[in-house]
N, C-alpha and C positions, 0 to 999 in steps of 0.2 A: 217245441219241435226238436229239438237237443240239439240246435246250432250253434257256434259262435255267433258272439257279436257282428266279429270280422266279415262273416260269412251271411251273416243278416243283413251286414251294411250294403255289403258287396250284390246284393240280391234288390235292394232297396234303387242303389243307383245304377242297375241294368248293368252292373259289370259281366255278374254271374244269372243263370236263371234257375230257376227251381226247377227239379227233380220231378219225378211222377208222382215219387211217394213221399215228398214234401207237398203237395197238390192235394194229392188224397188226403193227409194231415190237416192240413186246411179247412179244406171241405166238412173234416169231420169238426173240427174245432170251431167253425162257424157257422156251421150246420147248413151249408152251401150245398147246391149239386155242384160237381168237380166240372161241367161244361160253361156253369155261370162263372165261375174261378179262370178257366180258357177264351173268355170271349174277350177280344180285341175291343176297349173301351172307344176307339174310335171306327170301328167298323159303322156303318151305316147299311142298314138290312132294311129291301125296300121290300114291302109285301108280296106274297107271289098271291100271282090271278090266277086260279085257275080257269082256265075256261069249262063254258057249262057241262061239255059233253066229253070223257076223258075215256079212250079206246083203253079197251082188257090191254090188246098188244102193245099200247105206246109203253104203261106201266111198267108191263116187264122188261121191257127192252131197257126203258130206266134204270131198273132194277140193276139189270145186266152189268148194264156200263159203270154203276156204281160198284158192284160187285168185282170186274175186272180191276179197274180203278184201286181199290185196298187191296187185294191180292198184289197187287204188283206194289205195294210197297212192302218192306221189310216186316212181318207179323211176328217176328221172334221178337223185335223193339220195342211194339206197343201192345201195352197190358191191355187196352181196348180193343183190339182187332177178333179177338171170339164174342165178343158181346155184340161188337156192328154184325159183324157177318150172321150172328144167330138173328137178330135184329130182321135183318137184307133177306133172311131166308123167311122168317116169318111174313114180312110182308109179302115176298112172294110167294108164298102157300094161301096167304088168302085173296090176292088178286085169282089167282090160278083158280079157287074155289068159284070165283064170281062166274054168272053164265053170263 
C-alpha cells in the first residue's frame, strides 16, 4: 500500500484510520467489496421483515428521505455519493414503473 511502518502501526492500533484510497487498495488487494472492509465487526444487523404487502407510495417516500438524507451531507467528501444516488434513482425509476 506504500505506507510506513509507523503509519501501519499507527492504523493497526486505531490511532490513525485509513483513507478511502487506502480502503479501495484493500479491497483490491484482497479482493473484498470495499463495504465488507466498512462494516463495523460489532454491528449486530437484525433482519428486516418486510411485510407482505408493500405500498408503490410507502417506497418512494423511502426513497425520498434516503435521498434528502445524502444530499444533505457533504458529496464533494465521498467518492460514493454519485454511485448511491444513481443507485436511489434507479430504484426509484423502477418502483415508479410498477402499476
Amino acid at each position: 500500500m506504500k505506507i510506513s511502518q509507523n503509519a501501519y502501526s499507527k492504523i493497526e492500533n486505531n490511532i490513525t484510520g485509513l483513507t478511502v484510497h487506502h480502503v479501495k487498495q484493500l479491497s483490491q488487494i484482497l479482493d473484498v467489496p470495499m463495504l465488507d472492509l466498512l462494516k463495523d465487526d460489532f454491528e449486530i444487523h437484525k433482519p428486516v421483515l418486510l411485510p407482505k404487502l408493500v405500498h408503490k407510495q410507502d417506497l418512494l417516500q423511502q426513497i425520498d428521505i434516503l435521498k434528502q438524507s445524502i444530499e444533505t451531507k457533504k458529496a464533494s467528501k465521498h467518492d460514493l455519493y454519485l454511485v448511491v444516488m444513481s443507485l436511489l434513482l434507479s430504484a426509484e425509476d423502477a418502483v415508479s414503473a410498477v402499476h
